[in-house]
N, C-alpha and C positions, 0 to 999 in steps of 0.2 A: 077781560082786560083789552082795552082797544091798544091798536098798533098803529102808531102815526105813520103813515107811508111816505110820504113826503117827507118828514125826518130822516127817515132812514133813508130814502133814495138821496137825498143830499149827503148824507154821508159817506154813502159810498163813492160819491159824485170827487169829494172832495178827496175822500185815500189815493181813490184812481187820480188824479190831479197830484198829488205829493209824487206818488211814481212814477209820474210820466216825465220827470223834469229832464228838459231837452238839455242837452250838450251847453248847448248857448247859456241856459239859465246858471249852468255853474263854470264857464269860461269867465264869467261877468262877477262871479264871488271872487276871485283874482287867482290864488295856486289851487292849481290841480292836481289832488293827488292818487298818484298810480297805485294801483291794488294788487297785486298778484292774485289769481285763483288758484287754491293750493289742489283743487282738485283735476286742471286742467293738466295733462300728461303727467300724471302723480305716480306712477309706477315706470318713470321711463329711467330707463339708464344711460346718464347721459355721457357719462365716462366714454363707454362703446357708443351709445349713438353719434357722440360728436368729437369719435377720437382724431378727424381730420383738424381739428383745435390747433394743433399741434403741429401743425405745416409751416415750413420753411422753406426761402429761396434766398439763396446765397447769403445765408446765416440772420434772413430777416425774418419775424411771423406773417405767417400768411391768412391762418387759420379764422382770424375773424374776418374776413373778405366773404361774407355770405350774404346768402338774400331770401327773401320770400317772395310765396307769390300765393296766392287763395282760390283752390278749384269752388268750381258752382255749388260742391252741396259743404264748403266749408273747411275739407282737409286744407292743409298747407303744405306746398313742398318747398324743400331748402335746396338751392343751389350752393355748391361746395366751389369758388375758384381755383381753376387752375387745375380740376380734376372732370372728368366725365364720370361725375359720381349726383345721386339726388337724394334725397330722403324725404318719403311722405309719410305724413301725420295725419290720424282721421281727426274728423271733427272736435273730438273730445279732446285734442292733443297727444295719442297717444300712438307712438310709435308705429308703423305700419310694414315698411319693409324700403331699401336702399334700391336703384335704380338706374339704367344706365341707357344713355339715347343712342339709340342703333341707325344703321343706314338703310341702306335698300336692302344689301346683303345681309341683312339680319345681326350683326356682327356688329360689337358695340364701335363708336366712331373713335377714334385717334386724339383727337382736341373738338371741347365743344364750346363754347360761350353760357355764361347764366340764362335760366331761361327769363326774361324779361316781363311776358303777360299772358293772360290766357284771352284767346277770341274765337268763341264756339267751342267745340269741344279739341283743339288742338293746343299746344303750347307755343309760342314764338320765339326763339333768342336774341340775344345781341346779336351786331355784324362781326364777323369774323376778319381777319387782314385783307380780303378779299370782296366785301361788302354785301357778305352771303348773310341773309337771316332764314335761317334752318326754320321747319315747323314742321312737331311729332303730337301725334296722339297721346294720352292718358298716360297710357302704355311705355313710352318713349320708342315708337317705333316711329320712323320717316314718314313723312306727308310729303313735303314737297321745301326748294327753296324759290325764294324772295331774293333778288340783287340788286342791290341799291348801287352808284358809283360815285359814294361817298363815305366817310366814316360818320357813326351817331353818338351823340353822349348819353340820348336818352331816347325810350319807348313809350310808350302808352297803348295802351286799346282803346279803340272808341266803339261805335256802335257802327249798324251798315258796314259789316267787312271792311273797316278801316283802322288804321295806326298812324297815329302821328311821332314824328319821329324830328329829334333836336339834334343835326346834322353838321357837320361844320365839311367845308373841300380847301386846298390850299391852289388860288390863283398865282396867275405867273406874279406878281408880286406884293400880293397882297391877301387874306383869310376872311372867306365868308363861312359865315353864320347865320343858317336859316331856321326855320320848322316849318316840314314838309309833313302832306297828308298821304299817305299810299295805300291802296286797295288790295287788299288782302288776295282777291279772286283773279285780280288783274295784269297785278305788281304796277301799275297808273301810278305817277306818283305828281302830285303837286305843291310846289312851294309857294308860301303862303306869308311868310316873313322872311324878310333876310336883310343880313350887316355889315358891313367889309370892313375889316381894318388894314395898319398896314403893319408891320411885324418889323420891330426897331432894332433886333440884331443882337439884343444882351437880356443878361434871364430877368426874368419878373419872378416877383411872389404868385402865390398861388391864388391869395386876395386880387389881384391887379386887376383880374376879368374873370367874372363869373356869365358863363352861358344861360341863356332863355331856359324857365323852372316852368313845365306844364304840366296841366291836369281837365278833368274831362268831368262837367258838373251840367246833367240838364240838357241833354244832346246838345253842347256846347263846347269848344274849347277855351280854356284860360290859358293864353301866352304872358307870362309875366317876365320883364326883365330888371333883374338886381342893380345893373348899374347905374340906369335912372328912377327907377321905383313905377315903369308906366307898367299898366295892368291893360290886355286886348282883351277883346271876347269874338270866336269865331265859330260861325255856322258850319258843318259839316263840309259844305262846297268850297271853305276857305273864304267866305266872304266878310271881311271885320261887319261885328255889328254896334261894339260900344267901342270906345278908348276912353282912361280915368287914371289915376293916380294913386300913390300910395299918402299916407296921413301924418306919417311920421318923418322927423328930419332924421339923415343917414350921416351915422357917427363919422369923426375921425381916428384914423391912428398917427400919433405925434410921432415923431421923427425917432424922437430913444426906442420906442414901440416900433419904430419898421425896424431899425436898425440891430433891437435885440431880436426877434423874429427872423431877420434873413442869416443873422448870424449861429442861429441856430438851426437852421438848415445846411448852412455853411458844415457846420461841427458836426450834423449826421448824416452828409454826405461825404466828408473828408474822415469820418471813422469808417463806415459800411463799404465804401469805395463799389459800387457797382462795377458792371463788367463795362460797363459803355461809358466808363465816365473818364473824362480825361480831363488833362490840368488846365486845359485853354478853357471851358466847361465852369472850375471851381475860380479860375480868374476872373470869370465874368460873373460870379457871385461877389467876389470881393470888391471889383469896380463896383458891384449894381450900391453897396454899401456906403462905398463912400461917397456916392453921387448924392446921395438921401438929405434931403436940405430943408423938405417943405410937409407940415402935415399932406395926410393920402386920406382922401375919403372912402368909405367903404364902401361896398354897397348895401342897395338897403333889406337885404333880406338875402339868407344863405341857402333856403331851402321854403318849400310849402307842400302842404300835406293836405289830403279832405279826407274831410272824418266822414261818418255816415247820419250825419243829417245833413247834409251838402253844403256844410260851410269849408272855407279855406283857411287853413292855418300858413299866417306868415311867420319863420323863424328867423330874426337878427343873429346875424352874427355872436355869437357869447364872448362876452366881457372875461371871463374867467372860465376854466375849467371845470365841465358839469353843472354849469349855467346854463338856461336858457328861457327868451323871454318867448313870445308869439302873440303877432296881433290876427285879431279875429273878422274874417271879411263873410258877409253872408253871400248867398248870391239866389237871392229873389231880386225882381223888378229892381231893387233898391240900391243893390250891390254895396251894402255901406259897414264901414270898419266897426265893429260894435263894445269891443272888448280887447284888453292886454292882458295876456294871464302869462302863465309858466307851467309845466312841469316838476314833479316831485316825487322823489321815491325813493324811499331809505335802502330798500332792499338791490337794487340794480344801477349801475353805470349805466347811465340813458345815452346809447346813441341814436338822435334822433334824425333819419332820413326816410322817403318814399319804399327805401325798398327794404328795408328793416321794421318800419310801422305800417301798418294795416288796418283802419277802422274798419268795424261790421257790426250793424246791430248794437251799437252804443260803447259796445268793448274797443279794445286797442288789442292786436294780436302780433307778437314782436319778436326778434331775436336781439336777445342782448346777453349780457354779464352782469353773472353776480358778484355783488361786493364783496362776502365773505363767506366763501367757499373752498373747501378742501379736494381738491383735484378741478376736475374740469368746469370751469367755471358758466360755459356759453348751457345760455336755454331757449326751448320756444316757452313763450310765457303769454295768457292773456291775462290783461287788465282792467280792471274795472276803475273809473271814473271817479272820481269824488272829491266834494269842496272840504 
């Protein structure tokens, strides 16, 4: 019996081909939907591993204020807010042991910030009131600090012992807003973007102004800003190398829409009554209400994520609760919007940000909640892909 070889090498040609389908190919089928792996941390407990769920500060929850971050061979550690508590997970997802970042003195620290990214084998944090970013070993034992003299909303790693960092300082009468590059080995820091406004004296919503969403694709950085949809691209040294746009028009919210929104902040901050809040404080909510006269544009995108074939996912703003759409940006030579899909997932309340989701390897590795769960509802969970 002869055996066509060429037959069969096309065959296989073609299987390998079905399983290679990149990310793009089913972002472009339109919903995407999230999979759980049932075998991924399948013996944890998560009762006890995530009994800090259950944190409170002055009778509000605390406990979903968590984050991730992804060591080199793939474990995940969970930052717990508001505690100097960690918990690592090996690769498989499966529970590993709890953890606490120590000082020089060997002796765990008092307040410590999330830890933010990993660059080399150390970990980095947020800035602290003081504009200290701590950096500890595996271990969570002290390396050294980093002093910035600013406050940041956001971190990144990049490559070459650097961080960029989305920083805001308050001038004598006026707030800028940059993204600065800092060296790791140096603490050099240079700005690279920046905004000033001037600060009108009565509260905003939380939509009114969202800060510059970065991410690091291709020994590159993407500065992207929400309130006009422009997209930079910068070299390592801070040098812009492209400027471009976003594709889509940025929604409005009508006037009933601010004015049910501020009013509902109004009502849960006039129930919870913080310690720092005072009635001058909930009057200038009330003023900001009845000032509201004219649709507010949004802006156009609330958050961006890269997956792990170095596309950017943009997320609009959601229309509805547990909604969410995302347009799909490549970033080859071409840098072009390719695709609108969304997210889906029977099984989990999707909260969808950078430091909750994780692409690696084709998967999404996340913290979130489950929908219908008897006790503690938070999990690490990865996900697999599909149209």
């Amino acid at each position: 019996m002869k055996i066509n070889v060429f037959l069969i090498l096309s065959f296989v040609i073609f299987i390998q081909g079905l399983s290679a389908q990149s990310l793009s190919d089913i972002y472009r089928k339109g919903t995407v939907k999230l999979i759980a792996d049932r075998e991924y941390g399948r013996d944890n407990n998560w009762e006890k591993v995530f009994e800090s769920y259950y944190d409170t500060i002055y009778n509000r929850p605390m406990g979903n204020r968590k984050s991730i971050v992804m060591l080199p061979d793939q474990s995940i550690v969970v930052s717990h807010e508001y505690r100097n508590l960690y918990s690592l997970f090996g690769p498989d997802g499966k529970f590993v042991r709890e953890f606490s970042l120590t000082g020089i003195s060997g002796k765990p620290l008092k307040k410590t910030n999330k830890i933010k990214g990993v660059i080399g084998n150390h970990f980095f944090t947020g800035l602290d009131n003081l504009g200290r970013m701590m950096c500890f070993d595996f271990e969570g034992r002290y390396v050294k600090t980093l002093t910035l003299d600013y406050m940041a909303k956001d971190m990144i790693p990049l490559t070459d012992d650097k961080i960029a960092v989305v920083g805001w300082a308050i001038w004598k009468d006026k707030f800028r807003d940059f993204v600065a590059l800092v060296d790791y080995q140096t603490n050099e820091q240079k700005i690279i973007w920046d905004h000033f406004s001037k600060p009108n004296g009565s509260w905003r919503p939380a939509y009114d102004y969202t800060s510059p969403k970065i991410a690091f694709l291709d020994s590159q950085l993407i500065v992207a800003l929400p309130q006009n949809g422009e997209i930079m691209t910068f070299d390592l040294e801070g040098r812009l190398i492209t400027k471009d746009h976003i594709e889509w028009e940025s929604r409005y919210m009508s006037v009933e829409e601010q004015k049910k929104s501020a009013r509902k902040s109004y009502e849960i901050l006039a129930k919870n009554k913080p310690v720092n809040l005072s009635g001058e404080f909930l009057k200038k909510v009330n003023d900001y209400i009845e000032k509201i006269i004219l649709p507010f544009k949004l802006p156009a995108f609330l958050t961006i994520i890269k997956d792990s074939d170095n596309n950017l996912l943009f997320f609009e703003i959601p229309e509805k609760e547990e909604a969410n759409i995302f347009h799909v940006r490549t970033c080859d030579a071409k840098r072009q919007f390719i695709a609108q899909s969304s997210f889906e997932c029977e099984e989990y309340n999707l909260s969808i940000t950078s430091d909750k989701m994780i692409f690696h390897e084709g998967f999404i590795y996340a913290l979130q909640v489950l929908k219908n769960s008897e006790g503690n509802p938070l999990r690490l969970v990865r996900f697999k892909l599909s149209d």
